[in-house]
Backbone atoms as SQL, in Angstrom:
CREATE TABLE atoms (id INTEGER PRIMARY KEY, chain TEXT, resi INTEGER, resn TEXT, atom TEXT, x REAL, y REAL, z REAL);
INSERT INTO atoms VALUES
  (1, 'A', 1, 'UNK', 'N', 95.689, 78.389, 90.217),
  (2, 'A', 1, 'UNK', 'CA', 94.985, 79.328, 91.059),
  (3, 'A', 1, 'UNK', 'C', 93.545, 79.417, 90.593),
  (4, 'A', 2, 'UNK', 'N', 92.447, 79.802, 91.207),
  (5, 'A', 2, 'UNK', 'CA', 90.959, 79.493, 91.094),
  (6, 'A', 2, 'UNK', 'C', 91.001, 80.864, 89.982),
  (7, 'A', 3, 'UNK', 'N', 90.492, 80.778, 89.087),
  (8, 'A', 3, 'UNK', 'CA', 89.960, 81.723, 87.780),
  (9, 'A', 3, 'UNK', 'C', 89.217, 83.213, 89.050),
  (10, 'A', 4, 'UNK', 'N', 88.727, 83.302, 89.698),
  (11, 'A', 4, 'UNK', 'CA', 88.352, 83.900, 90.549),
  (12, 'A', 4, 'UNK', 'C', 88.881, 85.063, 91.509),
  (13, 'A', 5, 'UNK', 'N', 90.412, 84.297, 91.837),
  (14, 'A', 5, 'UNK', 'CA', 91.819, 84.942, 92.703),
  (15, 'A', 5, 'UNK', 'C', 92.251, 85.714, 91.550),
  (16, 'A', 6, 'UNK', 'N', 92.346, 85.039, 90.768),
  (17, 'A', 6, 'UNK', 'CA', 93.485, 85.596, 89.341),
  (18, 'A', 6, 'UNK', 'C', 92.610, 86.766, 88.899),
  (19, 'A', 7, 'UNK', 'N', 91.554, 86.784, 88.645),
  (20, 'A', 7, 'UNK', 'CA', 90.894, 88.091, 88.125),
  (21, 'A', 7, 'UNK', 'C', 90.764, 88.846, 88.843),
  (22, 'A', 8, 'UNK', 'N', 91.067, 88.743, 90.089),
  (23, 'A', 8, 'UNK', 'CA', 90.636, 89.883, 91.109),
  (24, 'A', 8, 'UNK', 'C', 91.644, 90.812, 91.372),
  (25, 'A', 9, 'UNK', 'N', 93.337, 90.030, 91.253),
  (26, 'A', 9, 'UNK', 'CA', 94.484, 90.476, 91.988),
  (27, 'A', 9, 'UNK', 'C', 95.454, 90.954, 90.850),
  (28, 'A', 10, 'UNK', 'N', 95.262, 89.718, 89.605),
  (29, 'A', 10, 'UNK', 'CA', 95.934, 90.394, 88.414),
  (30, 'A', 10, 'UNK', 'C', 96.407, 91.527, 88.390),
  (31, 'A', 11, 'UNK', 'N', 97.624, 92.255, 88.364),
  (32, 'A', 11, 'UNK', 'CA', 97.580, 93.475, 87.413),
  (33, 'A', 11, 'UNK', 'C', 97.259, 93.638, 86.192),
  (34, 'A', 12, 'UNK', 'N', 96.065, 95.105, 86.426),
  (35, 'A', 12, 'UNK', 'CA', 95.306, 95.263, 85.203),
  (36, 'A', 12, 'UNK', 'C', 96.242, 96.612, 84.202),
  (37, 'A', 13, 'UNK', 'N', 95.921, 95.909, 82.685),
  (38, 'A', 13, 'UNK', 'CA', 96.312, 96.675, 81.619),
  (39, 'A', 13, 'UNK', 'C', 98.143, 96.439, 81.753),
  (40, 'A', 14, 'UNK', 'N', 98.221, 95.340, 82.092),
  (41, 'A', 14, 'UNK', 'CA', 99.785, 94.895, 81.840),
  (42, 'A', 14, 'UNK', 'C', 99.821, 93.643, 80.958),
  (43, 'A', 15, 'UNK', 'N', 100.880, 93.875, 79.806),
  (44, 'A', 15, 'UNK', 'CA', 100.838, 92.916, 78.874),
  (45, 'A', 15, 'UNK', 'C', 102.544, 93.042, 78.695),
  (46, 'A', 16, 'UNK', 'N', 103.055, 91.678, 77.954),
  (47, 'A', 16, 'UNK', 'CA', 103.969, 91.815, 77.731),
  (48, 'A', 16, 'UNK', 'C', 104.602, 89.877, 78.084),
  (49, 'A', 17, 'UNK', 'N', 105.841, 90.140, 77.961),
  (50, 'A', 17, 'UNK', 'CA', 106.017, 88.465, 78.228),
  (51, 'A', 17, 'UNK', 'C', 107.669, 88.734, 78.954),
  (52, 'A', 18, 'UNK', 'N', 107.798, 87.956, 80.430),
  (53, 'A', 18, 'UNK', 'CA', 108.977, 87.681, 81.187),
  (54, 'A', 18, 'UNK', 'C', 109.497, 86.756, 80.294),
  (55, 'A', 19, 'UNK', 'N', 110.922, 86.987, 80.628),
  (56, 'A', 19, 'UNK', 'CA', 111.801, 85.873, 79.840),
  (57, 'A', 19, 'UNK', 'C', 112.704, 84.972, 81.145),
  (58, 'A', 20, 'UNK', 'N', 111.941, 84.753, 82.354),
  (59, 'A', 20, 'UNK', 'CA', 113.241, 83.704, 83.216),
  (60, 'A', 20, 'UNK', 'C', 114.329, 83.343, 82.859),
  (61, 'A', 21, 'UNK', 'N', 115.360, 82.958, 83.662),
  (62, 'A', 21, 'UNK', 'CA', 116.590, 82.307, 83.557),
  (63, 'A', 21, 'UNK', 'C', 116.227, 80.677, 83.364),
  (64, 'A', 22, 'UNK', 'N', 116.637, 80.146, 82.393),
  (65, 'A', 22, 'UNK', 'CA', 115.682, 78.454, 82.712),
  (66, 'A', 22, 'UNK', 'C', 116.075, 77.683, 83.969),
  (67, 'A', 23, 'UNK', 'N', 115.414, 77.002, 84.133),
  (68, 'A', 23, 'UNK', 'CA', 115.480, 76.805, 85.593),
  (69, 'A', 23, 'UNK', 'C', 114.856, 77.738, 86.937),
  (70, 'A', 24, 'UNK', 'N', 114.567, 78.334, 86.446),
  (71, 'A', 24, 'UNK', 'CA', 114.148, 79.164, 87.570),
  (72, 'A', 24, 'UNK', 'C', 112.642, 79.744, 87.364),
  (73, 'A', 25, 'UNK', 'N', 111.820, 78.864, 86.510),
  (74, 'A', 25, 'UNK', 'CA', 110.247, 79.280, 86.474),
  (75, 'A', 25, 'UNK', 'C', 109.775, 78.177, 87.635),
  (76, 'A', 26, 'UNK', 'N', 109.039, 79.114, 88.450),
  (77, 'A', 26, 'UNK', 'CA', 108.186, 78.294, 89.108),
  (78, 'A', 26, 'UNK', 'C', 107.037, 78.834, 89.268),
  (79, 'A', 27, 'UNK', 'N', 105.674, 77.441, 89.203),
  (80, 'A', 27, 'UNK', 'CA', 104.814, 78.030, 89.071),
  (81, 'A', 27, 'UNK', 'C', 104.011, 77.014, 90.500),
  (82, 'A', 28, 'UNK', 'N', 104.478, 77.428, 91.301),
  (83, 'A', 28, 'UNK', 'CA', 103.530, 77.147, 92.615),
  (84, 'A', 28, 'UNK', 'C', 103.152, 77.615, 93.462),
  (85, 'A', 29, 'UNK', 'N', 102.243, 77.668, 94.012),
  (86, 'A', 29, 'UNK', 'CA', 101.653, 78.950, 94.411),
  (87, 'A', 29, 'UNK', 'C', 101.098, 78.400, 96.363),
  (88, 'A', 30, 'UNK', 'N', 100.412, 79.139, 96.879),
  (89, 'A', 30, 'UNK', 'CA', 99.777, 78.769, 97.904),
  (90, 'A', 30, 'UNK', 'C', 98.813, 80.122, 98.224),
  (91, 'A', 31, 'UNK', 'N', 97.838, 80.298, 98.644),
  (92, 'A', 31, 'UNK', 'CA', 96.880, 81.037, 98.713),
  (93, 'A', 31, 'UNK', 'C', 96.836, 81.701, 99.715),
  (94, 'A', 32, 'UNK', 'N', 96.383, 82.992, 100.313),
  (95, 'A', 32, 'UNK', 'CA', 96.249, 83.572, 101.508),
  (96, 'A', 32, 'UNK', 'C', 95.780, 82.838, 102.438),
  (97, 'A', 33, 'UNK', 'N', 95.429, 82.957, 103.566),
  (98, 'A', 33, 'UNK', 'CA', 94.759, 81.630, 104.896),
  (99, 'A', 33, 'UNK', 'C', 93.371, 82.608, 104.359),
  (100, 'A', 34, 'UNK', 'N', 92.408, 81.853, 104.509),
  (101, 'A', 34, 'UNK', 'CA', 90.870, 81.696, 104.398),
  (102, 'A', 34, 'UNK', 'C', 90.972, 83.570, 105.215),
  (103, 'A', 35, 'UNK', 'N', 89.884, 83.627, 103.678),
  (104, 'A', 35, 'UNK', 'CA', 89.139, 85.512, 104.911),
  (105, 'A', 35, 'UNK', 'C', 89.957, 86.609, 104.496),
  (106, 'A', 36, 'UNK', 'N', 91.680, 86.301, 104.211),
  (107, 'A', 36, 'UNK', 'CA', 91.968, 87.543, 104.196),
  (108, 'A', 36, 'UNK', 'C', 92.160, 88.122, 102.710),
  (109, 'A', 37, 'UNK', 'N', 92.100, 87.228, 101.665),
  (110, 'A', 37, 'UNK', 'CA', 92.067, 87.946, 99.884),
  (111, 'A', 37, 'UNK', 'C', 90.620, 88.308, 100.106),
  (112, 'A', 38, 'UNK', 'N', 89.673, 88.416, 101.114),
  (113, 'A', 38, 'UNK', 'CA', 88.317, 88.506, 100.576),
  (114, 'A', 38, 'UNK', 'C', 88.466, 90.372, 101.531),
  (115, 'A', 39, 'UNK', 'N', 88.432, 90.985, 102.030),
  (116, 'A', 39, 'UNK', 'CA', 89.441, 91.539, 102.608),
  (117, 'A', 39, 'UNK', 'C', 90.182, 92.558, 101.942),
  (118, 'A', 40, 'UNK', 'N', 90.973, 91.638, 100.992),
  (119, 'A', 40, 'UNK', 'CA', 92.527, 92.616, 101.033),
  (120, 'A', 40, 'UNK', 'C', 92.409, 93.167, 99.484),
  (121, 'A', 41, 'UNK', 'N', 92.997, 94.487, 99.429),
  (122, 'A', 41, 'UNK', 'CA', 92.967, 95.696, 98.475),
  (123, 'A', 41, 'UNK', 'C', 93.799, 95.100, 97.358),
  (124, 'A', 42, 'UNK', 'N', 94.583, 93.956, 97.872),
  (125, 'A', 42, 'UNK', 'CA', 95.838, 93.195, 96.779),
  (126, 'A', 42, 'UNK', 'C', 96.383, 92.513, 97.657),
  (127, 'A', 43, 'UNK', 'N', 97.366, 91.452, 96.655),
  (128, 'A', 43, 'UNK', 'CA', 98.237, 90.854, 97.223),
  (129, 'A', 43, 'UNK', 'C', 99.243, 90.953, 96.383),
  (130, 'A', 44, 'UNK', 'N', 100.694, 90.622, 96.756),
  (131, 'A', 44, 'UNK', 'CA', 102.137, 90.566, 96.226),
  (132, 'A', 44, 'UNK', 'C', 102.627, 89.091, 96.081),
  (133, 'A', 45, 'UNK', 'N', 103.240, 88.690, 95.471),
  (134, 'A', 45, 'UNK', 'CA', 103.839, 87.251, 95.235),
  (135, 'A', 45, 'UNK', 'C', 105.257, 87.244, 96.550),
  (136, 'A', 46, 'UNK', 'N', 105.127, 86.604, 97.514),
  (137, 'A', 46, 'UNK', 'CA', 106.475, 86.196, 97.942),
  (138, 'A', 46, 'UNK', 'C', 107.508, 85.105, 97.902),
  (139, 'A', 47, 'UNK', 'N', 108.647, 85.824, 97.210),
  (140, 'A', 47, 'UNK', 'CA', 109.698, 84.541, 96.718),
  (141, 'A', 47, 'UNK', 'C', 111.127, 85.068, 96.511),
  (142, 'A', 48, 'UNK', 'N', 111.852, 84.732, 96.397),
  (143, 'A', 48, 'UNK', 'CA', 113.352, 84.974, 96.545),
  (144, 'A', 48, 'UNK', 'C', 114.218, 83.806, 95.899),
  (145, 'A', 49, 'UNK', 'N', 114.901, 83.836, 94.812),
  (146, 'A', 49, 'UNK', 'CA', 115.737, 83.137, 94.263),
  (147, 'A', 49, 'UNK', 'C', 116.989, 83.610, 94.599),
  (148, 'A', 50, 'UNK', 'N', 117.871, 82.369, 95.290),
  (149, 'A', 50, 'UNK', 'CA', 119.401, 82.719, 94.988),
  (150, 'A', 50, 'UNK', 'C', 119.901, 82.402, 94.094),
  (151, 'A', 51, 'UNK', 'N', 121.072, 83.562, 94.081),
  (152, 'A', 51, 'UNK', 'CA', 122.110, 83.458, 93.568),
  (153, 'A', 51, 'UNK', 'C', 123.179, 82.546, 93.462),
  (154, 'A', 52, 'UNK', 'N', 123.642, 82.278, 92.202),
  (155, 'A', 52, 'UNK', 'CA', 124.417, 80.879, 92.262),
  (156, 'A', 52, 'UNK', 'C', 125.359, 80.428, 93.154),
  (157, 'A', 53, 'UNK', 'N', 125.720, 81.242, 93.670),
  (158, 'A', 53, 'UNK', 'CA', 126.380, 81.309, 95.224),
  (159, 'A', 53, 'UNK', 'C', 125.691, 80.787, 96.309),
  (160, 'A', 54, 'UNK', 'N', 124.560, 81.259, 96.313),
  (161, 'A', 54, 'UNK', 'CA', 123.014, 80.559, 97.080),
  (162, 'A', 54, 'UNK', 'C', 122.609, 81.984, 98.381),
  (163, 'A', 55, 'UNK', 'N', 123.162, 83.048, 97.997),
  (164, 'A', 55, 'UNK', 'CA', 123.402, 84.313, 98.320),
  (165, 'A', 55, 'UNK', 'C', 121.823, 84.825, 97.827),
  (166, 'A', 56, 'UNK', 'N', 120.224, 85.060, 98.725),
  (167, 'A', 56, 'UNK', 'CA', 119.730, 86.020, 98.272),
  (168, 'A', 56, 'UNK', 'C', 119.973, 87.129, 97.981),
  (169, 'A', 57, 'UNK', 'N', 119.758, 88.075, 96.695),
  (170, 'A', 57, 'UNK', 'CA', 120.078, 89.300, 96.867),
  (171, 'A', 57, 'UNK', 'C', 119.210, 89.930, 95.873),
  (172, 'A', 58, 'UNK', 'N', 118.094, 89.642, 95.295),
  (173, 'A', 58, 'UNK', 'CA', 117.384, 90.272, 94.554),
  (174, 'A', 58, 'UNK', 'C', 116.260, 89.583, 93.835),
  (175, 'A', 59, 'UNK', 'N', 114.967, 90.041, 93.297),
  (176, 'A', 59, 'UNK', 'CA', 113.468, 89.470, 93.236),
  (177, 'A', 59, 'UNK', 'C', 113.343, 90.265, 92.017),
  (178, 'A', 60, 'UNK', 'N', 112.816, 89.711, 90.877),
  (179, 'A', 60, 'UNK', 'CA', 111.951, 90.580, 90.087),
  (180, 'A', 60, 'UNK', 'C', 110.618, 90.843, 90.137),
  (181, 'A', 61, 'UNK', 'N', 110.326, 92.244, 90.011),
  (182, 'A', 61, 'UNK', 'CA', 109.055, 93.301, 90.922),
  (183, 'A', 61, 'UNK', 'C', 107.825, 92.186, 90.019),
  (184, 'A', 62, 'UNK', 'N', 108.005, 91.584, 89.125),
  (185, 'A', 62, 'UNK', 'CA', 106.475, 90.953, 88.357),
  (186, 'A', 62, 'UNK', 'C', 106.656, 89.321, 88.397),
  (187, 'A', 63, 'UNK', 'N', 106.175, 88.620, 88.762),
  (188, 'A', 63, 'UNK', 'CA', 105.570, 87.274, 88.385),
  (189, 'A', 63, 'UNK', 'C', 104.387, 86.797, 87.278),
  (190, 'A', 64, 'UNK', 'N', 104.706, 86.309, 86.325),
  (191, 'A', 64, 'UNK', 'CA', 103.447, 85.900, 85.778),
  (192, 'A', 64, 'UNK', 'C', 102.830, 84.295, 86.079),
  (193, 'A', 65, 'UNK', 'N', 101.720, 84.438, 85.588),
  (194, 'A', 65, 'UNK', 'CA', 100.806, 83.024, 85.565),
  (195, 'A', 65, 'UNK', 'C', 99.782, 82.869, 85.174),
  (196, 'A', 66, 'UNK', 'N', 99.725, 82.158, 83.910),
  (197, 'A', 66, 'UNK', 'CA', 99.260, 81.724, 82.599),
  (198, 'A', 66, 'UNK', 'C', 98.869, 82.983, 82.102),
  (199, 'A', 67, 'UNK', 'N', 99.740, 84.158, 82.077),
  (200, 'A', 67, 'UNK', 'CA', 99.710, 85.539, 81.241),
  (201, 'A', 67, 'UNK', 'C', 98.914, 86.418, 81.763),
  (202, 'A', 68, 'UNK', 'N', 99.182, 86.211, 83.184),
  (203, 'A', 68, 'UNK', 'CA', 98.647, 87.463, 84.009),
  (204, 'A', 68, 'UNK', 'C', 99.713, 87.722, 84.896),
  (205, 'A', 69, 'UNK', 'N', 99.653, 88.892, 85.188),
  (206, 'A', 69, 'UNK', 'CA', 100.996, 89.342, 86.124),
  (207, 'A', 69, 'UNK', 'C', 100.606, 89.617, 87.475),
  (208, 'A', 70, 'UNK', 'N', 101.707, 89.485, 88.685),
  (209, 'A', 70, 'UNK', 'CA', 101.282, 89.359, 89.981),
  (210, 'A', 70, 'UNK', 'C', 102.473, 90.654, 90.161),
  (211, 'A', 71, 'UNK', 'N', 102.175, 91.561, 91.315),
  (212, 'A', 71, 'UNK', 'CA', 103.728, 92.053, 91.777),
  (213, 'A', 71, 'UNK', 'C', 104.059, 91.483, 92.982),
  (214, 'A', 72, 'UNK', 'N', 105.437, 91.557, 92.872),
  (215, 'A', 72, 'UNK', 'CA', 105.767, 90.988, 94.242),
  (216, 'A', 72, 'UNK', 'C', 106.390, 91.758, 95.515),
  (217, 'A', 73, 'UNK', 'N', 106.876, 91.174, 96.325),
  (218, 'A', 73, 'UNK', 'CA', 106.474, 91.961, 97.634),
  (219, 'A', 73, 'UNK', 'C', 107.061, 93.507, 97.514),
  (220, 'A', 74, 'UNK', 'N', 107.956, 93.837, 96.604),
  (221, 'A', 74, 'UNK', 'CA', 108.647, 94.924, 96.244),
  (222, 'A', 74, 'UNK', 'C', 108.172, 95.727, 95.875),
  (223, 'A', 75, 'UNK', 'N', 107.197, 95.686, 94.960),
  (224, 'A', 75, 'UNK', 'CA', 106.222, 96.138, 94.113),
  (225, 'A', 75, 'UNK', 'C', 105.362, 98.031, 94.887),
  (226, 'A', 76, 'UNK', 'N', 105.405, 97.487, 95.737),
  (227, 'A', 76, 'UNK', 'CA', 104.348, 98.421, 96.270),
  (228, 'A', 76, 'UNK', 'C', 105.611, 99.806, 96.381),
  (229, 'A', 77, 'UNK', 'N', 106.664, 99.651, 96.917),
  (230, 'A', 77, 'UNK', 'CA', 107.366, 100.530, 97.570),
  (231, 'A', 77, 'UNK', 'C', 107.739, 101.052, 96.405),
  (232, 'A', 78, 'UNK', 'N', 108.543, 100.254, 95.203),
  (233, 'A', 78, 'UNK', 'CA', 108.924, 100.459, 94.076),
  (234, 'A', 78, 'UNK', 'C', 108.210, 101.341, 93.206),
  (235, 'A', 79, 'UNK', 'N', 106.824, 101.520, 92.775),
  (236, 'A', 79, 'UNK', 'CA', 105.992, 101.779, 92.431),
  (237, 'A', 79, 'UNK', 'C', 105.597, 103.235, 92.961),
  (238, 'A', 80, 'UNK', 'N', 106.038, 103.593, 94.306),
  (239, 'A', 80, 'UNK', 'CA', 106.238, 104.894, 94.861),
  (240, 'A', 80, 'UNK', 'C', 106.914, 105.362, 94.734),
  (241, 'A', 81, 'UNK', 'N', 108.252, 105.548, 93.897),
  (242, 'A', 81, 'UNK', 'CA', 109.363, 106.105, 93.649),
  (243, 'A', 81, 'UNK', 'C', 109.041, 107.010, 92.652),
  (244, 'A', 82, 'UNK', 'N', 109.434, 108.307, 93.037),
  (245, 'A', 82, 'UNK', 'CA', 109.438, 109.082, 91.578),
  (246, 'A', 82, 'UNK', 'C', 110.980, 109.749, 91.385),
  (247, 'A', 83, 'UNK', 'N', 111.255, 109.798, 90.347),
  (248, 'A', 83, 'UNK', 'CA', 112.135, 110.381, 89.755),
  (249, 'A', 83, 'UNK', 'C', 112.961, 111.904, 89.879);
């Protein structure tokens, strides 16, 4: 991702390290269509791993890449929850 995207969208003051299931890091990405990260307040990572069954049924709320964290599409709603 351009050094540029990543500093802008990062979540800031998050540190720490994901531990994946092996097999299941991926690090590929694809970018908003032209105009709209320039624009937009944030973005979320969208992705969905199945289950060994091949059954979606659940996302973890953080993605990292090269030790910056993204949230993903969950993130926002999740993040509104209070207790």
């Amino acid at each position: 991702m351009p050094d540029e995207f990543v500093n802008q969208f990062a979540l800031k003051n998050v540190s720490g390290t994901l531990h994946p299931k092996p097999g299941s890091e991926y690090n590929d990405f694809a970018l908003p269509i032209a105009g709209l990260a320039e624009v937009s307040k944030g973005i979320t990572v969208v992705e969905f791993t199945p289950d060994s069954d091949g059954v979606y049924r659940r996302t973890r709320p953080l993605r990292e890449y090269q030790g910056k964290y993204f949230p993903c599409l969950a993130w926002p709603l999740l993040s509104t929850i209070r207790a």
